[in-house]
C-alpha positions as CSV (number, residue, x, y, z in Angstrom):
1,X,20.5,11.8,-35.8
2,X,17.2,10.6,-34.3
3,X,18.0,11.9,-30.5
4,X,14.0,11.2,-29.8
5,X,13.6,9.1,-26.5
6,X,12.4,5.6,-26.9
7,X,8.4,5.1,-26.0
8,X,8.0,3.5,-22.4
9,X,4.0,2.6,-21.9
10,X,3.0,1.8,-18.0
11,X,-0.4,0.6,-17.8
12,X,-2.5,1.1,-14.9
13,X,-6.1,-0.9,-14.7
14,X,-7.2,2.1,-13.0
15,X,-5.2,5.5,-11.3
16,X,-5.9,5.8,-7.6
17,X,-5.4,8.9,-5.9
18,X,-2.1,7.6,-4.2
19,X,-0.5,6.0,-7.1
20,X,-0.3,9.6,-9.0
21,X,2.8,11.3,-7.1
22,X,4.8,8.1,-7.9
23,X,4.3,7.9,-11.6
24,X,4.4,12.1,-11.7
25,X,7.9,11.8,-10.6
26,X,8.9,8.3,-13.1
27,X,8.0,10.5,-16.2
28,X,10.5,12.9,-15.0
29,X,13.0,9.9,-14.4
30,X,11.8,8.1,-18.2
31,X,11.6,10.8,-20.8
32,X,9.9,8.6,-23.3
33,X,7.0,7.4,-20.5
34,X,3.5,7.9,-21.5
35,X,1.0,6.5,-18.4
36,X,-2.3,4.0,-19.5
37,X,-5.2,3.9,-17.0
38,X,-8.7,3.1,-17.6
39,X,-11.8,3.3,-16.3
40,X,-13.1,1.6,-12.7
41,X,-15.9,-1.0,-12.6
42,X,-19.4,0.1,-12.0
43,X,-19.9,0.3,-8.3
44,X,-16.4,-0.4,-7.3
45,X,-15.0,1.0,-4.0
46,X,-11.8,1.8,-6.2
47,X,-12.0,5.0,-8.1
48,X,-9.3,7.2,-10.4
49,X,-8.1,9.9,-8.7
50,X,-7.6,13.5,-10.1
51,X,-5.7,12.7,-13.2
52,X,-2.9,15.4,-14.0
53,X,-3.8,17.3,-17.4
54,X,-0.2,17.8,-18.8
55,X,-0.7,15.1,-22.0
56,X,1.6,12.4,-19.9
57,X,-1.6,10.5,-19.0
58,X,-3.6,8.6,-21.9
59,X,-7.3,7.2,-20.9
60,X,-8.1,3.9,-22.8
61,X,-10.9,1.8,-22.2
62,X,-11.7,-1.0,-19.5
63,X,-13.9,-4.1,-21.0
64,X,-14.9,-5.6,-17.9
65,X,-15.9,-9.8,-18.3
66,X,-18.0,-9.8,-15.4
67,X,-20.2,-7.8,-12.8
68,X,-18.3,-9.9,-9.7
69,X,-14.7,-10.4,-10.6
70,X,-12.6,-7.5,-11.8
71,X,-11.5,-9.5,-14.9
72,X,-11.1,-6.9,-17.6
73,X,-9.1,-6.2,-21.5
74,X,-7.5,-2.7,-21.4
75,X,-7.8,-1.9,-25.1
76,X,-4.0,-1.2,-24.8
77,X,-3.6,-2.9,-28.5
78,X,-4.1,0.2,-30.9
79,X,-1.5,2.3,-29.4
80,X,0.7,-0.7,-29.1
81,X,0.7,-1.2,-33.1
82,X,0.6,2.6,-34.0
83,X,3.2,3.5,-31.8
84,X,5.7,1.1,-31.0
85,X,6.9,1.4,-27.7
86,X,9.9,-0.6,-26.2
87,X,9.1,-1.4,-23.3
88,X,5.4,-1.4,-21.6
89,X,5.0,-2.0,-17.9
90,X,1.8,-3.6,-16.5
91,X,-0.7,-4.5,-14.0
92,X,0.4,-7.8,-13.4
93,X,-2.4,-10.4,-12.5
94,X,-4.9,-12.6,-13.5
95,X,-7.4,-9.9,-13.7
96,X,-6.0,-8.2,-16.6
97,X,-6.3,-10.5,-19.6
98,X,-4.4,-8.2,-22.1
99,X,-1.2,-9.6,-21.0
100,X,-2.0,-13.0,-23.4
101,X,-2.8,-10.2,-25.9
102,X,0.7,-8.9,-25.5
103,X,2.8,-12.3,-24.9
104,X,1.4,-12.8,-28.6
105,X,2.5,-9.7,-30.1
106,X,5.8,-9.4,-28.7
107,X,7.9,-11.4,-31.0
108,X,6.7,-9.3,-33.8
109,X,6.7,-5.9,-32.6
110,X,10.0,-6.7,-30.4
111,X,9.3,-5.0,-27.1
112,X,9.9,-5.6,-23.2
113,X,7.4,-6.2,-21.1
114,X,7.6,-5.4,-17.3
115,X,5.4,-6.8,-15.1
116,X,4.3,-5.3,-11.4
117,X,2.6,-7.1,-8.9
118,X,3.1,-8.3,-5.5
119,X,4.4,-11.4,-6.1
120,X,2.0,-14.1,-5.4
121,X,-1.2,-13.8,-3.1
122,X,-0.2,-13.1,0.1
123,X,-3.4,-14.1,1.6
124,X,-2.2,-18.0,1.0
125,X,1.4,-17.5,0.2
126,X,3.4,-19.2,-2.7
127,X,3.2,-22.6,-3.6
128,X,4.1,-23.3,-7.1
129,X,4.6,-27.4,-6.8
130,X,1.1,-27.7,-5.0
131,X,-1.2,-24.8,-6.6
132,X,-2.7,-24.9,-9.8
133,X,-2.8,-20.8,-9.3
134,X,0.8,-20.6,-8.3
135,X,1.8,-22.7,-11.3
136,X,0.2,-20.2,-13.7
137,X,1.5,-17.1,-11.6
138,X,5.2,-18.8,-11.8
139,X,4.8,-19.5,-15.5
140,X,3.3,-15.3,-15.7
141,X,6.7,-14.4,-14.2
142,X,9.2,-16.7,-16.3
143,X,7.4,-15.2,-19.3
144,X,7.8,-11.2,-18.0
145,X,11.5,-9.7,-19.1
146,X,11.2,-7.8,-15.7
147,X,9.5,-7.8,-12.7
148,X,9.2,-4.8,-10.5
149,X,7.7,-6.1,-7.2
150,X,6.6,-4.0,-3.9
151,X,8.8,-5.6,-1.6
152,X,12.4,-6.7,-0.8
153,X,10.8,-10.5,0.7
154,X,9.3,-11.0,-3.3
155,X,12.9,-11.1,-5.1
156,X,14.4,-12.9,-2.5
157,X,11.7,-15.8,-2.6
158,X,11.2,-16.4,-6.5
159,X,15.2,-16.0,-7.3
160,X,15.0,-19.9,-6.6
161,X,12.3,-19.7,-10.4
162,X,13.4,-17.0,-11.9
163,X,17.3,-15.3,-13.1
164,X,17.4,-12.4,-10.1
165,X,18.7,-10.4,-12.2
166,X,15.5,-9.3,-14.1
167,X,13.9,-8.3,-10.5
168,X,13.2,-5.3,-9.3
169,X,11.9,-3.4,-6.3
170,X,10.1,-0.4,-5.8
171,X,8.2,0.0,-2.5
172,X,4.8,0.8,-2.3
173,X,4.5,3.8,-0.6
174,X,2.1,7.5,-0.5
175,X,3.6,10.8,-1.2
176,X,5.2,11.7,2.3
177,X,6.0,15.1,1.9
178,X,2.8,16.4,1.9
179,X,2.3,14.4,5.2
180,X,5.3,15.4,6.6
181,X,4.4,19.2,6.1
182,X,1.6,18.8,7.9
183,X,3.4,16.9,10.6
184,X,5.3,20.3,10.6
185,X,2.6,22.6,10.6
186,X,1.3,20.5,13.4
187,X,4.2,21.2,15.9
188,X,4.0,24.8,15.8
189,X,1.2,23.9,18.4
190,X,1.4,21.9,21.5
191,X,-0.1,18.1,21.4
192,X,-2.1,19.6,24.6
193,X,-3.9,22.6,22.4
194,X,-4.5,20.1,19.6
195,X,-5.9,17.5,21.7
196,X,-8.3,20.2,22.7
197,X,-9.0,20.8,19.3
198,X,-10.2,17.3,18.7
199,X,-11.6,16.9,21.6
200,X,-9.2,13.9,22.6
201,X,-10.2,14.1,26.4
202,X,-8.0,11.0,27.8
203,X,-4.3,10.5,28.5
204,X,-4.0,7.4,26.1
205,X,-5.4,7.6,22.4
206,X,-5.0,4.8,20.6
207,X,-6.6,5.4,16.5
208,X,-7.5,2.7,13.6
209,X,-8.0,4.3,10.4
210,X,-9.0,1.8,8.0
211,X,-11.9,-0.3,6.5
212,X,-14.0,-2.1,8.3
213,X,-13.9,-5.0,6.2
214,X,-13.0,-8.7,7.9
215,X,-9.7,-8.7,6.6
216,X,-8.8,-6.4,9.2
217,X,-10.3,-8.2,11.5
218,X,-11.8,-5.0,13.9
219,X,-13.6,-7.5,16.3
220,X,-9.9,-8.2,17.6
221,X,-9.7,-4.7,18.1
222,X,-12.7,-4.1,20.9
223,X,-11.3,-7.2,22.3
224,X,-8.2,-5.5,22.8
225,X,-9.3,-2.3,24.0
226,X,-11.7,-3.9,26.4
227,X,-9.2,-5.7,28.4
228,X,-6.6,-2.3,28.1
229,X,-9.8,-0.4,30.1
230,X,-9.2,-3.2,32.8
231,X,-5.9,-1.5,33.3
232,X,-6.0,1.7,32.1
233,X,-9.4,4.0,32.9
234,X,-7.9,7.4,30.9
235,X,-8.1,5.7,27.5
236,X,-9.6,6.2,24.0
237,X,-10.0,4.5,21.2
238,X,-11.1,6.4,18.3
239,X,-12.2,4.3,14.8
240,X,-12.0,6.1,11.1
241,X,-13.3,3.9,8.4
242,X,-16.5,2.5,7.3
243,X,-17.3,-0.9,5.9
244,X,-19.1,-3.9,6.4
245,X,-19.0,-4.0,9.8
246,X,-19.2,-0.6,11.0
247,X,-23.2,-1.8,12.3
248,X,-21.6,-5.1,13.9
249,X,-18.8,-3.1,15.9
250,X,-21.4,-0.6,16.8
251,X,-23.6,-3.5,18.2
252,X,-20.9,-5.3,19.8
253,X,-20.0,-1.7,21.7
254,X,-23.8,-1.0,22.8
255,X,-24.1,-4.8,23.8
256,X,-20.9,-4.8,26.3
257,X,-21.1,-1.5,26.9
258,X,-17.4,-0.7,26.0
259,X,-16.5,3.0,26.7
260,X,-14.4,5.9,25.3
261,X,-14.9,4.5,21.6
262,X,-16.1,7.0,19.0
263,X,-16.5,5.7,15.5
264,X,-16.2,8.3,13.3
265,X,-17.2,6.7,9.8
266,X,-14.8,8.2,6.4
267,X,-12.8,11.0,6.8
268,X,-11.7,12.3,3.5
269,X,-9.8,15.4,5.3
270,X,-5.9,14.9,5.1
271,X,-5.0,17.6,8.0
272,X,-7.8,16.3,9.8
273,X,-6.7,12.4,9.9
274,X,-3.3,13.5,10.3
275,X,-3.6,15.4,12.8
276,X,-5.8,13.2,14.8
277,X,-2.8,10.3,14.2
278,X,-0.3,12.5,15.5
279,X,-2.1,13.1,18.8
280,X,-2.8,9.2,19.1
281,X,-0.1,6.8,20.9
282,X,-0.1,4.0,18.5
283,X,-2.3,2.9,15.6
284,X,-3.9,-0.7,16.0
285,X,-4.8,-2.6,12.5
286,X,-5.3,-6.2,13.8
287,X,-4.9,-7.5,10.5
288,X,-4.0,-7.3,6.8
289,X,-2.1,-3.9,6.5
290,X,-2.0,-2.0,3.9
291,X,-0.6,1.8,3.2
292,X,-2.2,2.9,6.8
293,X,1.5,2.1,8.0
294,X,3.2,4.6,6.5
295,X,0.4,7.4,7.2
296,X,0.7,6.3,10.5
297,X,4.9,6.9,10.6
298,X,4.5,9.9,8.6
299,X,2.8,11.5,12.0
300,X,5.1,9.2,14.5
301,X,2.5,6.6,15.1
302,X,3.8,3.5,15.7
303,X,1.6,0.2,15.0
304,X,0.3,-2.6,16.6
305,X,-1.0,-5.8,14.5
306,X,-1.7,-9.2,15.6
307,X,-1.0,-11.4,12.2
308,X,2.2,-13.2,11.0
309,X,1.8,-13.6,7.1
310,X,-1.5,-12.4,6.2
311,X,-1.1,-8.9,4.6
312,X,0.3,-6.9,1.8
313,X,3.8,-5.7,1.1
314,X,3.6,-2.9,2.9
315,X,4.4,-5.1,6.2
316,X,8.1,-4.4,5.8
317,X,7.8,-1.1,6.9
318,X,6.7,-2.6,10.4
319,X,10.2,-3.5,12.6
320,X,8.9,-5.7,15.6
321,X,9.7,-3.8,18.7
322,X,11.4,-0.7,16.9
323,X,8.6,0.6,14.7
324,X,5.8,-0.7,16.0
325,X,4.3,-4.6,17.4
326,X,3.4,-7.8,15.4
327,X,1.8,-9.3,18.1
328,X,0.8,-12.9,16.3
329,X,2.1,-15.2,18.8
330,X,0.7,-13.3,21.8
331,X,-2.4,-13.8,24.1
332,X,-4.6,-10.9,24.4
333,X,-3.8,-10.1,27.9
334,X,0.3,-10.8,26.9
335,X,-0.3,-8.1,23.9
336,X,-2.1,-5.7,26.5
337,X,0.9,-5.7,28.7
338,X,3.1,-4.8,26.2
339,X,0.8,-2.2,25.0
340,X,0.9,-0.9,28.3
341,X,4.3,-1.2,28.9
342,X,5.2,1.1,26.1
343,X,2.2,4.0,26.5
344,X,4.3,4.1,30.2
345,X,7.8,4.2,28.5
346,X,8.8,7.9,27.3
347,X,12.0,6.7,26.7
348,X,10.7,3.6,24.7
349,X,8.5,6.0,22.8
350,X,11.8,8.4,21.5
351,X,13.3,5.6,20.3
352,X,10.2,4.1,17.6
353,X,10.2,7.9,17.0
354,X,13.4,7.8,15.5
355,X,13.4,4.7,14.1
356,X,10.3,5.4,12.6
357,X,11.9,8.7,11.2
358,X,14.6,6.6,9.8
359,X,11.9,4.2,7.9
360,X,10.3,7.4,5.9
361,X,13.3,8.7,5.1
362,X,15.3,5.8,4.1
363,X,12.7,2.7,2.4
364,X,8.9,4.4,2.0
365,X,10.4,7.6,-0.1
366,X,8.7,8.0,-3.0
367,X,12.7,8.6,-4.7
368,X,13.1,4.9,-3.5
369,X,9.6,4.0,-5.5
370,X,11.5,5.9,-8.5
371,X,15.0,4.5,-8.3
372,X,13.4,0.7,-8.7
373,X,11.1,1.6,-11.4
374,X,13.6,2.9,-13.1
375,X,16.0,0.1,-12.7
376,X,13.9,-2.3,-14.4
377,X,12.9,0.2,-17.2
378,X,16.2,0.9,-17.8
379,X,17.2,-2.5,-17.8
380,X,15.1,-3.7,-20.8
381,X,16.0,-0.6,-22.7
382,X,19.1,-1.8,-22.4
383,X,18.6,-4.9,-23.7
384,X,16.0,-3.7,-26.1
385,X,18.8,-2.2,-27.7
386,X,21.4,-5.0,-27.8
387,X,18.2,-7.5,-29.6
């Protein structure tokens, strides 16, 4: 008897640093799971992280189309046809064109395919009967056997296209326990002594630790900040990231003359970020989050943001007035109160602490990644089986 586990391909355009943990712990879920990643476009921001040398991992080539859109063919096909896999998992969008590669060679080599995106474009939302885009997309998902998704909100919009019972979720999400450990190592020491080390020299800290790209919208930031001083003299703001518009900010600072703000450009130091997050009172990302909220909850930094729709999954994680502050429909100076409200609020502070805790723990686990991952593989094996 042939007790050999059934081949399982996920394909990866490219393997970012933070993506790694995830999968690590899927091939111990999926026996028969081989990993597919290629190479990054020339020049791209983007690059694959440390790739783990224990055979799981395969490197196949990227052809990219063109220099300014990432539209690329994964040559995914020869292992395809030499080793007939089951099920294969991929990169869902437009981008990668082997997916009309592999709708055609389905029906002859009989396996599953899983696609994993976010959904739709949540820079302009979904609108299948109006978009000549969202048409495709919806057509893209009818023709998937699966769909893992990064959010809960994706499955409960496209059930009204698609049979929700080929949907899946697993949160996008960075390895916390490495984050959490420093957390740890950090409270062996008082927030007073690290401070010190830092040099964090006011009462309030308030940290942004992302790109400075406009999607973020970092402008809104100084905006913020400058009106906080108004109220508040023993504040800080301190800025990790670089981008284009790290020389704008710094103009816009020198012009007005806006005090205690130190950029600090990218920080590729874990402890060091971390432990600067954990001595801040909240993280403000006007716009467009991404994974910065969980970092920030993994050192009990709650968030402030100032946009309704217009970011990734990862939103989810943010609980209006437990977690942190979406702050769309307020005026400046109506945000600034309640900014102020809670750096004055110990009790108010415990209480995003815990919540926060209970966020990490319970919805941005990597195990939580695994468990919906899983679900969908296992689903089509399933049926992989009964065809």
């Amino acid at each position: 008897m042939n007790n050999k586990s059934p081949l399982v391909l996920l394909h990866q355009g490219i393997m970012t640093s933070y993506r790694i943990p995830g999968y690590l712990k899927l091939l111990k879920a999926i026996k028969g799971l081989k990993v597919l990643y290629g190479q990054p476009q020339k020049h791209s921001s983007l690059q694959n992280g440390e790739i783990p040398d224990n055979g799981k991992f395969i490197r196949i080539n990227n052809i990219y189309l063109s220099k300014k859109r990432e539209f690329f063919i994964a040559n995914i096909f020869n292992i395809v046809l030499k080793k007939r896999p089951k099920v294969i998992v991929t990169q869902y969008s437009f981008s990668n064109l082997s997916i009309w590669g592999l709708y055609i060679l389905r029906p002859f080599f009989r396996f599953k395919i899983i696609g994993w995106n976010h959904g739709w474009d949540r820079r302009t939302g979904f609108h299948p009967e109006s978009s000549l885009k969202d048409k495709l997309r919806l057509f893209m998902l009818k023709k998937a056997d699966a769909m893992i998704f990064y959010s809960e909100d994706a499955p409960k919009k496209l059930s009204k296209y698609i049979n929700s019972e080929k949907l899946f979720v697993a949160n996008n999400t960075l390895d916390t326990e490495p984050l959490l450990n420093l957390k740890k190592k950090f409270k062996s020491k008082t927030k007073k002594d690290l401070k010190n080390e830092l040099g964090f020299i006011t009462k309030y800290n308030l940290i942004f630790t992302a790109r400075l790209e406009p999607e973020k919208k970092p402008e809104k930031l100084l905006e913020i900040f400058e009106l906080l001083q108004e109220k508040l003299i023993d504040i800080s703001l301190h800025i990790i990231g670089s981008g284009p518009l790290e020389k704008k900010l710094k103009e816009i600072i020198e012009e007005k003359n806006i005090k205690n703000i130190k950029l600090y450009g990218a920080i590729y130091n874990n402890e060091l970020t971390g432990k600067m997050i954990y001595c801040s009172d909240l993280m403000i990302i006007p716009s467009w989050l991404g994974l910065s909220i969980v970092h920030s909850f993994c050192f009990d930094c709650p968030l402030v943001t100032f946009e309704k729709e217009f970011h990734p999954p990862e939103i989810i994680y943010l609980k209006d007035g437990k977690t942190g502050y979406n702050l769309w429909d307020k005026t400046n100076e109506e945000s600034v109160t309640i900014i102020i409200d809670y750096l004055k609020n110990e009790k108010l502070q415990n209480e995003f602490k815990n919540n926060i805790k209970n966020v990490i723990e319970n919805e941005a686990s990597i195990d939580k990644f695994v468990q919906g991952a899983t679900g969908a593989i296992n689903y089509c094996l399933k049926n992989s089986i009964k065809n």
